[in-house]
N, CA, C and O of each residue as an XYZ file, in Angstrom:
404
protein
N       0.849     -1.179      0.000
C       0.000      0.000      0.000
C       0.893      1.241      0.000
O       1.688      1.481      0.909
N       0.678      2.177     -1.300
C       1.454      3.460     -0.990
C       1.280      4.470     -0.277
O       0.252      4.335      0.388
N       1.809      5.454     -0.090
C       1.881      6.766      0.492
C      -0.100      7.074      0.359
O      -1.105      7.054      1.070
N       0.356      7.358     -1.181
C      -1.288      8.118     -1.637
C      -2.480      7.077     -1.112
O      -3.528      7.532     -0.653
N      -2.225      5.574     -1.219
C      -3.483      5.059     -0.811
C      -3.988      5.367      0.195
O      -5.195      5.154      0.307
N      -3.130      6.087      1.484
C      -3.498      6.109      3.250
C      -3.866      7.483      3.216
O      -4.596      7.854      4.135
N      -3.378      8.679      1.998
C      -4.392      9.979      2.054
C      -5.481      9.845      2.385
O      -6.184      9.025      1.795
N      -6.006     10.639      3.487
C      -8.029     11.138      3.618
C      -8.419     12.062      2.560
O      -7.599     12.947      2.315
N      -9.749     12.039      1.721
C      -9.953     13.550      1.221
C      -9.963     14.577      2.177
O      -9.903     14.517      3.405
N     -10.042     15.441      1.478
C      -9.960     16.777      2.110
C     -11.378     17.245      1.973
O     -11.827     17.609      3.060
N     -12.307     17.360      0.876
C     -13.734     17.130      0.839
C     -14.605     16.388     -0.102
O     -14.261     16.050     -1.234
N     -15.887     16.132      0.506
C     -16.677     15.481     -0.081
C     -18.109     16.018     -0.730
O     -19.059     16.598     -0.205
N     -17.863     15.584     -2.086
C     -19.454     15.977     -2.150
C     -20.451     15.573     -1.688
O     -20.107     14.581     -1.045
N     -21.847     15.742     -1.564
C     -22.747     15.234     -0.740
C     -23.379     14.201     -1.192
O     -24.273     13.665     -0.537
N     -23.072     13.861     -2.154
C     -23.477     12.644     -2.515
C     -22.230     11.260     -1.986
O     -22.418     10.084     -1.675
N     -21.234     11.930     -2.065
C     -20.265     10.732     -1.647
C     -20.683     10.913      0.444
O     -21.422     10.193      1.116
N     -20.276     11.512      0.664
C     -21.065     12.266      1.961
C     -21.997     11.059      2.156
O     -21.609     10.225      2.974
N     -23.488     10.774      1.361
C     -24.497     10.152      1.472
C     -23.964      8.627      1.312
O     -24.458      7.724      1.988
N     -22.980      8.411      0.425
C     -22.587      6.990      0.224
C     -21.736      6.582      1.280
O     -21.666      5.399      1.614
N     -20.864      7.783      2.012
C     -20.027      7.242      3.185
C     -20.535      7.152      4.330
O     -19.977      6.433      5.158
N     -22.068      8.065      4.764
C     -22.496      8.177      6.481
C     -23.743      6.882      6.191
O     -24.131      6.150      7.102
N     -24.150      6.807      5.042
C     -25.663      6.073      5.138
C     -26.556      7.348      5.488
O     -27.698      6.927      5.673
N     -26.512      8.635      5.643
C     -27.690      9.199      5.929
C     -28.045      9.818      4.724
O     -27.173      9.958      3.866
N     -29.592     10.351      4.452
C     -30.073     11.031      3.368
C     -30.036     12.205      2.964
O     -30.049     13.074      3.836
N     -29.990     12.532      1.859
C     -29.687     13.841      1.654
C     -30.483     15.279      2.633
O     -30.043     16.358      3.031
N     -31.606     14.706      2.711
C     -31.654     15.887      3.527
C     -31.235     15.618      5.047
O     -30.990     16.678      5.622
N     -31.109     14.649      5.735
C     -30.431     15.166      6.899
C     -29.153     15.280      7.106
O     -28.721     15.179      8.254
N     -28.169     15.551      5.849
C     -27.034     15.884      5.882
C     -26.898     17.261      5.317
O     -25.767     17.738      5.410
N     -28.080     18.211      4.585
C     -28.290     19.428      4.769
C     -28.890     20.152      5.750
O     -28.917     21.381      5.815
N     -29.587     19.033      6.853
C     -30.048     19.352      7.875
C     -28.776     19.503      9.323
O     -28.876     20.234     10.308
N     -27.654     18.538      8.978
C     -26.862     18.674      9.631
C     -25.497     19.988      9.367
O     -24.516     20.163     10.090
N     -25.839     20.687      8.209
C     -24.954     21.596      7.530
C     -25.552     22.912      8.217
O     -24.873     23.742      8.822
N     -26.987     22.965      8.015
C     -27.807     23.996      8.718
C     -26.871     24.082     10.304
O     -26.220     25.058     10.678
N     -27.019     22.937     10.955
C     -26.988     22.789     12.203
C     -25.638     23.337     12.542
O     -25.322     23.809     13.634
N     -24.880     23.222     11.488
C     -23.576     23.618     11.903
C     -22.491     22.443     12.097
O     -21.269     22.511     11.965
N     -23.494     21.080     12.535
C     -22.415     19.892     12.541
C     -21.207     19.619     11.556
O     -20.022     19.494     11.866
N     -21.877     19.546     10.078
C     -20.914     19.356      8.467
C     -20.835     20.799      8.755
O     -21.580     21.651      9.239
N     -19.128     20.719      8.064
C     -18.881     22.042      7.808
C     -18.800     22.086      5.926
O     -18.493     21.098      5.260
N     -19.180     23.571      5.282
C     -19.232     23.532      3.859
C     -17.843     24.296      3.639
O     -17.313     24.973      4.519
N     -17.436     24.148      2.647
C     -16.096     24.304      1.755
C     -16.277     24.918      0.446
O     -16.291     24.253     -0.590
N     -16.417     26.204      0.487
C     -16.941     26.934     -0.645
C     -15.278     27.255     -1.250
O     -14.334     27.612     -0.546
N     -15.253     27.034     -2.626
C     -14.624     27.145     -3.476
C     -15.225     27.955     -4.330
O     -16.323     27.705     -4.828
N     -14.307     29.349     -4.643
C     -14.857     30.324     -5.763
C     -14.611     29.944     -7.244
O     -13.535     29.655     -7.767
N     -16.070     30.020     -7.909
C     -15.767     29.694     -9.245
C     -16.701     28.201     -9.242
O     -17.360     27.866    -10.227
N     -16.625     27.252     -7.771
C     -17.167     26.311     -8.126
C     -18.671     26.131     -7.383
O     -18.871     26.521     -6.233
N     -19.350     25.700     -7.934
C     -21.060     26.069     -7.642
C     -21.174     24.533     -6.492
O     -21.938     24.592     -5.528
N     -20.363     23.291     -6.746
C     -20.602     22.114     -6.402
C     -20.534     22.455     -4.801
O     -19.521     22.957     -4.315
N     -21.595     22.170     -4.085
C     -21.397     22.000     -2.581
C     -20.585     21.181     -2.127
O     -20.800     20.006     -2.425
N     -19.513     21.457     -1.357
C     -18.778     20.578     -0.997
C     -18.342     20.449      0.327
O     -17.972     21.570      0.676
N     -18.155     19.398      1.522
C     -18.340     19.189      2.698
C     -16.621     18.556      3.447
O     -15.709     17.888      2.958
N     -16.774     19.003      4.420
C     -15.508     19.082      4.931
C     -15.049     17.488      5.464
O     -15.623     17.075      6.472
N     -14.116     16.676      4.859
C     -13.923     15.313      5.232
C     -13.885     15.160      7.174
O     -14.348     14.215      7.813
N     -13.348     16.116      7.613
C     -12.662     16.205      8.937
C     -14.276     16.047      9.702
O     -14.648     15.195     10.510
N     -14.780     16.813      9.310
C     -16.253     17.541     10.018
C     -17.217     15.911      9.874
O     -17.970     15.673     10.819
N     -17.170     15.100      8.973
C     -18.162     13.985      8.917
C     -17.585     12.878      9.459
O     -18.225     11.862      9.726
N     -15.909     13.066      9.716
C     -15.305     11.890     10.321
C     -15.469     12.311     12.180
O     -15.603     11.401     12.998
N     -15.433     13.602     12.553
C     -16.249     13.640     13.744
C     -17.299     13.461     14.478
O     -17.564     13.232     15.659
N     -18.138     13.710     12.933
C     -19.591     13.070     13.663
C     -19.622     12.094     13.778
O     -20.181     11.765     14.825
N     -19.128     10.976     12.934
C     -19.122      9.371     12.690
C     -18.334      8.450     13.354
O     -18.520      7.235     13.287
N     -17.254      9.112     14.144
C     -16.290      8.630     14.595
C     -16.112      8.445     16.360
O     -15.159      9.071     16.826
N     -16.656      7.925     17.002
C     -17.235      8.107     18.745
C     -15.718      8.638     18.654
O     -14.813      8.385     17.859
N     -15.827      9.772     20.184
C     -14.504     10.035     20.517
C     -14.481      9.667     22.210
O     -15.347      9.298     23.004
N     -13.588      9.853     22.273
C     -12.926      9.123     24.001
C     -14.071     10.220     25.027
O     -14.589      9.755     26.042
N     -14.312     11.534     24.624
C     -14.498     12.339     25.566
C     -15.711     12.116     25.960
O     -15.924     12.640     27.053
N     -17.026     11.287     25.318
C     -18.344     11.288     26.283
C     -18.931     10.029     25.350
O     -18.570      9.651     24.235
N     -20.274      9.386     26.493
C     -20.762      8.146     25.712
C     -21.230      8.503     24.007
O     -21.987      9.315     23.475
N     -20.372      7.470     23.556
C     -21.316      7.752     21.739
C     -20.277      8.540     21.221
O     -19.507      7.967     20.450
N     -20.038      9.987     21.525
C     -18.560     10.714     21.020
C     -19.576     11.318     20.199
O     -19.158     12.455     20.417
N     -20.240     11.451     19.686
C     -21.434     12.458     18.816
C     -22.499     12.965     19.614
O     -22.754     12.442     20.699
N     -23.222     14.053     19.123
C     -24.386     14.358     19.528
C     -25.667     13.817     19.100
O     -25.828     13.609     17.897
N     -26.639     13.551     19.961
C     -27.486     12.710     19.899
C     -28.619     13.513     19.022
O     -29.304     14.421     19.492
N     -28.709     13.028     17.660
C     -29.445     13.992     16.756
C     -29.744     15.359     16.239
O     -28.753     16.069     16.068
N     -30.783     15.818     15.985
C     -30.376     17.315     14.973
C     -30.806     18.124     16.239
O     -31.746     17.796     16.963
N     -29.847     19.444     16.460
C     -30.986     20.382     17.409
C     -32.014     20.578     16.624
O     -32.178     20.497     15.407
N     -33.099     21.019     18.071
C     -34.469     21.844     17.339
C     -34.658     22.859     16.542
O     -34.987     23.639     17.436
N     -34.736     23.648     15.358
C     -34.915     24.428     15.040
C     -36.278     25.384     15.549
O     -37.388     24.852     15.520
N     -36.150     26.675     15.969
C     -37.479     27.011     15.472
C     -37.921     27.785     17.217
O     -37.066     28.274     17.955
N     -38.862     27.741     17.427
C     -38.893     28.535     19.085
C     -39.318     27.558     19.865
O     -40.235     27.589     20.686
N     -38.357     26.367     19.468
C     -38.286     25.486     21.056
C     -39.840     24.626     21.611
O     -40.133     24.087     22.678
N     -40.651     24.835     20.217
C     -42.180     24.015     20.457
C     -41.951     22.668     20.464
O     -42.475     21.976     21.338
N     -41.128     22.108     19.481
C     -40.407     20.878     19.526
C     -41.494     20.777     17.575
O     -41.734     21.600     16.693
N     -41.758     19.531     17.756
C     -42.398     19.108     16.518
C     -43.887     19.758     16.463
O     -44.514     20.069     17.476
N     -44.374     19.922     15.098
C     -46.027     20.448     15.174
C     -46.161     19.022     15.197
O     -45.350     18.154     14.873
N     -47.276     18.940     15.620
C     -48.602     17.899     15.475
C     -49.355     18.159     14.856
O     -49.820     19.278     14.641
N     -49.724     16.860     14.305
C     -50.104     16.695     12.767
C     -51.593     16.610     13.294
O     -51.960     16.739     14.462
N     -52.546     16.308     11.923
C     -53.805     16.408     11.783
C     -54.781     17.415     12.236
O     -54.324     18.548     12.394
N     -55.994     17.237     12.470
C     -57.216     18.193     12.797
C     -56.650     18.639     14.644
O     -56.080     17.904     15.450
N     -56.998     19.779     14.770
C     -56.584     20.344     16.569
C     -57.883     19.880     17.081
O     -58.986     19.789     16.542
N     -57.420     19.586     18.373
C     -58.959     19.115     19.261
C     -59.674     20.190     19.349
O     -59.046     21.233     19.168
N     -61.617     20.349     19.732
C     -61.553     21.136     19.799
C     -61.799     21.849     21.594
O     -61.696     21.035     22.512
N     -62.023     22.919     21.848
C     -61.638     23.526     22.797
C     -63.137     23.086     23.890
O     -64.029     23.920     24.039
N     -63.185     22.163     24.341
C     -64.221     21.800     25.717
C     -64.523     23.169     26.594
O     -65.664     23.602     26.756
N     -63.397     23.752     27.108
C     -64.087     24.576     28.202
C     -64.939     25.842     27.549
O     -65.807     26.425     28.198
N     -64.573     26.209     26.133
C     -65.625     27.100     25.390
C     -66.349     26.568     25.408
O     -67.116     26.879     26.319
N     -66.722     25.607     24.716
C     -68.052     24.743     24.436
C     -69.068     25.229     25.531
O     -69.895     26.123     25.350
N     -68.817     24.206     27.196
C     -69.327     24.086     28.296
C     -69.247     25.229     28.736
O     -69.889     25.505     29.750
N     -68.521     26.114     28.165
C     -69.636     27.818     29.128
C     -70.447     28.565     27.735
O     -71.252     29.471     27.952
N     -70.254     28.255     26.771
C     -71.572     28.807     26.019
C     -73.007     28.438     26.382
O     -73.989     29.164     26.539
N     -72.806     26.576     26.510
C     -73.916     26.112     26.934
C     -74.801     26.597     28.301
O     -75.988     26.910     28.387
N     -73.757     26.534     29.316
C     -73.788     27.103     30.518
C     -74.795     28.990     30.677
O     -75.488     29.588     31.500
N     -74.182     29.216     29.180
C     -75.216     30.549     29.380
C     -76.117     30.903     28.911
O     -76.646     31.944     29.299
């Protein structure tokens, strides 16, 4: 094995990105948002491109706490957590004082 075979890239596109973590494209733009992947803008070149170092940290447990990653995406947004889906219940205590009057 030579020299060059034991080189790391330096970056990845997000598609190789997608072929090396197993995750999907969007939660590896979800993790770019987050700040986890770092991006590697090259002038002149339009191709998004992602920092090798930055996906071998997330992927890689480190000595300093259980797992060595953070445990999924932060929340975006004002901290409601997820909407809930479908029709909203509707509101009982209106109901029972209209009736009431």
């Amino acid at each position: 094995m030579s020299a060059i075979d034991k080189l790391e890239p330096l970056v990845l596109s997000v598609r190789e990105t997608k072929h090396l973590t197993g995750l999907c494209d969007t939660t590896i733009w979800k993790l770019r948002k987050a700040g986890l992947l770092k991006d590697i803008k090259i002038p002149g070149v339009e191709k998004t491109l992602i920092d090798y170092q930055s996906v071998k940290a997330l992927m890689i447990p480190s000595e300093d706490g259980p797992g060595g990653r953070p445990r999924g995406i932060p929340k975006s947004g004002d901290g409601q957590g997820r909407r809930k889906r479908g029709r909203p219940r509707k509101k009982i205590a209106l109901a029972s004082a209209e009736v009431a009057a």
